[in-house]
One Martini backbone bead per residue (centre of mass of N, CA, C, O) as a GRO file, in nm:
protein
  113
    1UNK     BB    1   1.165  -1.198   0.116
    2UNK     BB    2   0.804  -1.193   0.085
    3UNK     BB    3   0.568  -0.980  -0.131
    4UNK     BB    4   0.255  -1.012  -0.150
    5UNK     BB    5  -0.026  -0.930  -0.350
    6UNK     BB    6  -0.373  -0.811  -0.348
    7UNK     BB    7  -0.709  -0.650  -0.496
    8UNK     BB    8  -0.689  -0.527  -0.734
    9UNK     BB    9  -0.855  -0.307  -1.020
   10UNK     BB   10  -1.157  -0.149  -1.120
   11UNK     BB   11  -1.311   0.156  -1.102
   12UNK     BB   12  -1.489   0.395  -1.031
   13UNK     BB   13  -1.538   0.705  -0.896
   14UNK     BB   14  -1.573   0.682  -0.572
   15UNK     BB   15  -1.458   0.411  -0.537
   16UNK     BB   16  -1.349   0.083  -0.368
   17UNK     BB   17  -1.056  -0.066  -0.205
   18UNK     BB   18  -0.880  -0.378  -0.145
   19UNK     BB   19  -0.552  -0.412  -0.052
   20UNK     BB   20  -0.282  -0.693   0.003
   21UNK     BB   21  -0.055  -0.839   0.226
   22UNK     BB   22   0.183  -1.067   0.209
   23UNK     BB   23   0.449  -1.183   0.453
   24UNK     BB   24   0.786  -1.347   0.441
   25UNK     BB   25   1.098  -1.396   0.640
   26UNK     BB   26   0.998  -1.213   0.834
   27UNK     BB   27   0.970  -1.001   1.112
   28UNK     BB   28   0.693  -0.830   1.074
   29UNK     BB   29   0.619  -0.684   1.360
   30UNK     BB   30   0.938  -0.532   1.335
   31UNK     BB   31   0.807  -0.333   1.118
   32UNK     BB   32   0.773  -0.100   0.871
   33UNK     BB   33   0.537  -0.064   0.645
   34UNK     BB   34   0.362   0.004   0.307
   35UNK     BB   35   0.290   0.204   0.060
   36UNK     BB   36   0.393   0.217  -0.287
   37UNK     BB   37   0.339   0.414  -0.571
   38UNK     BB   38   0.304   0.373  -0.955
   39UNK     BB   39   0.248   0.574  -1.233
   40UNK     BB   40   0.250   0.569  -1.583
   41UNK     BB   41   0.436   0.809  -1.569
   42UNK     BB   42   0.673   0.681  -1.290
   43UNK     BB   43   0.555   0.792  -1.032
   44UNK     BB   44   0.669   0.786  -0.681
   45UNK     BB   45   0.532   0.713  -0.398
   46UNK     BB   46   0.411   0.743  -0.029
   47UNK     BB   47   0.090   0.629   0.108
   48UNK     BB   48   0.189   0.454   0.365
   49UNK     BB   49   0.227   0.397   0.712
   50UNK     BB   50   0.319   0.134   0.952
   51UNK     BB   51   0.402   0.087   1.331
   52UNK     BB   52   0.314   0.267   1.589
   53UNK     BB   53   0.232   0.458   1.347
   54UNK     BB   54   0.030   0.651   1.134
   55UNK     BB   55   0.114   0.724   0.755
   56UNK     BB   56   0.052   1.034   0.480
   57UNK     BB   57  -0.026   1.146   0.197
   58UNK     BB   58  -0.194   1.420   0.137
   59UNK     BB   59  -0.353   1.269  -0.134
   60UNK     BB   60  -0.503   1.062   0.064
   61UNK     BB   61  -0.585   1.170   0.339
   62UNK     BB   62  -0.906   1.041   0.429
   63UNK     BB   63  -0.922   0.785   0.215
   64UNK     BB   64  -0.698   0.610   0.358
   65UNK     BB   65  -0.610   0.310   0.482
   66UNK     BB   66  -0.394   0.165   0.729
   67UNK     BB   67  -0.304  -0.203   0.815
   68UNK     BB   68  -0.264  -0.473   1.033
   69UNK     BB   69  -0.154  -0.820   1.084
   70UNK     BB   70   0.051  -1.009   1.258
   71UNK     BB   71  -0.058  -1.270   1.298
   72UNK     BB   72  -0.069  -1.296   0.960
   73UNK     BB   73   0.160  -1.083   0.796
   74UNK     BB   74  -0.066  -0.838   0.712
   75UNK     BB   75  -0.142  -0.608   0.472
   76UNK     BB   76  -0.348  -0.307   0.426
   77UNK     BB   77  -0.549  -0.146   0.205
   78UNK     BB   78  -0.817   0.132   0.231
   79UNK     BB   79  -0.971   0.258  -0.051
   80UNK     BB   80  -1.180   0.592  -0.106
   81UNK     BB   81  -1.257   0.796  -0.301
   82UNK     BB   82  -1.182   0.745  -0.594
   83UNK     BB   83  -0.930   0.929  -0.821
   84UNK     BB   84  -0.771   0.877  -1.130
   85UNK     BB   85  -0.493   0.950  -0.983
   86UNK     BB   86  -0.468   0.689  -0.828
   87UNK     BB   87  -0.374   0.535  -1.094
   88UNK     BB   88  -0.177   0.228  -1.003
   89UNK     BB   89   0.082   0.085  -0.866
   90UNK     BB   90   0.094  -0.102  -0.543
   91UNK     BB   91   0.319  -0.160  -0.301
   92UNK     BB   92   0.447  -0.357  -0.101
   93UNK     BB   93   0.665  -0.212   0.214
   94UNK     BB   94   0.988  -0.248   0.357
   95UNK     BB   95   1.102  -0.098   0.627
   96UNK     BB   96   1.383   0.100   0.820
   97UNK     BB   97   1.179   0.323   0.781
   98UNK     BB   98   1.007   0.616   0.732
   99UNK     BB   99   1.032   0.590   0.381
  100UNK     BB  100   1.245   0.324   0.412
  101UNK     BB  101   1.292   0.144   0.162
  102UNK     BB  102   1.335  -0.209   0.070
  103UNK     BB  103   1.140  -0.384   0.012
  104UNK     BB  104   0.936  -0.582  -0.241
  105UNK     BB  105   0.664  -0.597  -0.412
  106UNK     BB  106   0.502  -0.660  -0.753
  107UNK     BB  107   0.253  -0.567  -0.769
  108UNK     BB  108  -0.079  -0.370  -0.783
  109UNK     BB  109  -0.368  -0.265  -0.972
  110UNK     BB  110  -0.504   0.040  -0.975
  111UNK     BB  111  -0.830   0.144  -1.166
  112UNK     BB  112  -0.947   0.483  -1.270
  113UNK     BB  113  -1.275   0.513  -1.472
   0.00000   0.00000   0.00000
């Protein structure tokens, strides 16, 4: 399983990030994917999984779309009305059910400040 990140960047609070993975290793179409954050402090959250139906972690709910496209094997996350507590890394994660971590990919930075 290989889940590469990119996208990440720094913006000002308000501002917009799309950060992507691809995936492979894996039948992709197959799993519920999801993006999970880890802040400076170390707290890391569910922040968003798309399987058959999407879910949101209650912090991001309304600013946050997570998308897939399969026949690409990619995950997106489009990040909108950002602010400065979004500051994480968010990994691309392959689960075995909603909110099951199962693979990481390396993690990508978005900065809000």
């Amino acid at each position: 399983v290989q889940l590469v990140e990119s996208g990440g960047g720094s913006v000002q609070p308000g501002g917009s990030l799309t950060v992507s993975c691809e995936a492979s290793g894996f039948v992709f179409e197959n799993y519920i994917m999801g993006w999970v954050r880890q802040t400076p402090g170390g707290e890391r959250e569910g922040v968003a999984a798309i399987g058959a139906s999407s879910h949101y972690a209650n912090s991001v709910k309304g600013r946050f779309t997570i998308s897939r496209d399969n026949d690409k094997s990619a995950l997106y996350l489009q990040l909108n009305n950002l602010k400065p507590e979004d500051t994480a890394i968010h990994y691309c994660v392959k689960q075995g059910g909603y909110w099951d971590f199962v693979d990481w990919g390396q993690g990508t930075q978005v900065t809000v400040s």
